[in-house]
N, C-alpha and C positions, 0 to 999 in steps of 0.2 A: 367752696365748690361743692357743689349738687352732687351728692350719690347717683351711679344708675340704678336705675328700678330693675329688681330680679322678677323675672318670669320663672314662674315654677317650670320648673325640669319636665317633659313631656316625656315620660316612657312610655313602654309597650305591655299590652299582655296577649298572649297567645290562650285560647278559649277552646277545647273541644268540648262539644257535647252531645251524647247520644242518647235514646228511649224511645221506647213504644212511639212510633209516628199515629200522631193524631190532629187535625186542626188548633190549630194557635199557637204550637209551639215556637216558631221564630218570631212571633210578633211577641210574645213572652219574654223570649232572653235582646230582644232588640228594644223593648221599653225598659230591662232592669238594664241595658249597660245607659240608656239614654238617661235614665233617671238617676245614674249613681254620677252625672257630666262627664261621661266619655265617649267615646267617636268610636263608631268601627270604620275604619281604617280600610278593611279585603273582608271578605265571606265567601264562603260555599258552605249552604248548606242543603240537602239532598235528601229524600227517602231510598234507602236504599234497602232494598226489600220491603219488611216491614219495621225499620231503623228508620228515624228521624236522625240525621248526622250530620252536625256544624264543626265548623272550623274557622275560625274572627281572627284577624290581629284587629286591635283594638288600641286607641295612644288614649292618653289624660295625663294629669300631672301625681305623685303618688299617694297624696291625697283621696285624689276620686280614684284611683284602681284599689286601696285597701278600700275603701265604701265598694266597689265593685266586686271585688274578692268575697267578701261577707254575706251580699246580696245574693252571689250566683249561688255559695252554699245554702244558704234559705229558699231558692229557685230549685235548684237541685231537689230536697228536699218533699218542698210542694208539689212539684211536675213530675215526679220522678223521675228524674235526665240525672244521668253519668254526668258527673261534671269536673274536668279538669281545666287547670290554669297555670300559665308558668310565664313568670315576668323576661320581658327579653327588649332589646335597645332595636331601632331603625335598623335594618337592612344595609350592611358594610356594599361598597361597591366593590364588584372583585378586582382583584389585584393584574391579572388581564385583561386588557378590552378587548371586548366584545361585543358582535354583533346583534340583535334578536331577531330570532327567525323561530317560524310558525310551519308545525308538522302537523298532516293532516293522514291518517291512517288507517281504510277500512278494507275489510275481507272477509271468506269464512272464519266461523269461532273454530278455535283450534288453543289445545295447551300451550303455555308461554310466550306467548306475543306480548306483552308487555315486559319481561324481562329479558328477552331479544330486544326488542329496540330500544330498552335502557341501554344492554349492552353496548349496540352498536355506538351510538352517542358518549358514553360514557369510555372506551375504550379509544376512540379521535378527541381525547381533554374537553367533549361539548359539555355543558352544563346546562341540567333540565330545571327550569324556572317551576314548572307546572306540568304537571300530565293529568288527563281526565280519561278515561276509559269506559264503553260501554257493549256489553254482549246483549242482544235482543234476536228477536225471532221478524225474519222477514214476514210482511204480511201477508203476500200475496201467494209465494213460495213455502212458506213453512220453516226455510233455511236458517239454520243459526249463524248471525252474524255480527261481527264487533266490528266497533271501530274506536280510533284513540287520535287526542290533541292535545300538543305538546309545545310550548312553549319551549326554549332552547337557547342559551348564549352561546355563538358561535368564536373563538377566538379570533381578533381581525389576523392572526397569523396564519389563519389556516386557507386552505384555496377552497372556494365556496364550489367553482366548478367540480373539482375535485369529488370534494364530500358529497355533492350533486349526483354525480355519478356513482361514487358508491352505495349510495344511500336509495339509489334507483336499483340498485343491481342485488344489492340487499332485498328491495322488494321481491322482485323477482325470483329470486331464492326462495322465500318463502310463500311466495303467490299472494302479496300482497297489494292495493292499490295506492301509493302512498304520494305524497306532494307533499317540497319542500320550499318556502320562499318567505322575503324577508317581511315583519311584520310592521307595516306601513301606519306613520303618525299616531 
């Protein structure tokens, strides 16, 4: 009887990398993981200030992640980008199901908004998938203003109306504009 055929093992690697922002750098580190035969998987990467700042999960089999590994220090290197790496497996599904729901959140810039509404979320068992946050100057006004989107697994145990309602009454508290609803297909 015929062996089955092993397919090499697909792990993960987790990629940050920061430097001087200048033109090329993500087409840089997105031909060495292409070229070492690995996938990116999720990214965000951004100028923040004057930071070029990625963030990859990245799958191949381990094989092509140590060729990947080797590369990015020689990338590192050459570009001058910070470059860290840390091997990690798929994404465990949590142990309670849950919902995904999508939070939408702008106002005046003011200290701690963002760890206020970690709080809030974090203190009802939500769990935050993603949050992006940004402070910018209105144009027309001058007004300093942020806004932030959040990704979120709601537990199916919890009352959405509920949380709805706190989470509205939360804005308000803090004179915030906020919207919360389930994230569709």
């Amino acid at each position: 009887m015929p062996q089955p055929t092993k397919h090499p093992r697909t792990t993960h690697l987790v990629i940050s990398a920061m430097g001087e922002d200048r033109p090329g750098l993500a087409e840089q580190l997105s031909r060495v993981i292409l070229e070492s035969g690995c996938s990116i998987q999720d990214s965000h990467m951004s100028a923040l200030g004057g930071t070029f700042a990625a963030l990859m999960l990245v799958s191949g089999n381990w094989n092509t992640l140590s060729k990947l590994d080797g590369a990015l220090a020689a990338l590192g290197r050459q570009a001058d980008l910070e470059i860290l790496s840390r091997r990690t497996g798929p994404r465990q599904d949590t142990v309670v199901p849950s919902l995904p729901y999508s939070v939408d959140v702008i106002s005046l810039d003011q200290p701690g908004i963002v760890h206020q509404l970690v709080g809030f979320f974090t203190a009802r068992g939500v769990g935050i998938r993603e949050l992006n946050s940004h402070a910018y100057v209105a144009v027309h006004s001058g007004t300093p203003m942020f806004n932030a989107h959040l990704s979120v697994e709601i537990p199916t145990t919890e009352h959405i109306a509920s949380l709805r309602e706190d989470f509205l009454d939360f804005c308000d508290e803090l004179n915030l504009d906020g919207v919360i609803e389930p994230i569709k297909g």
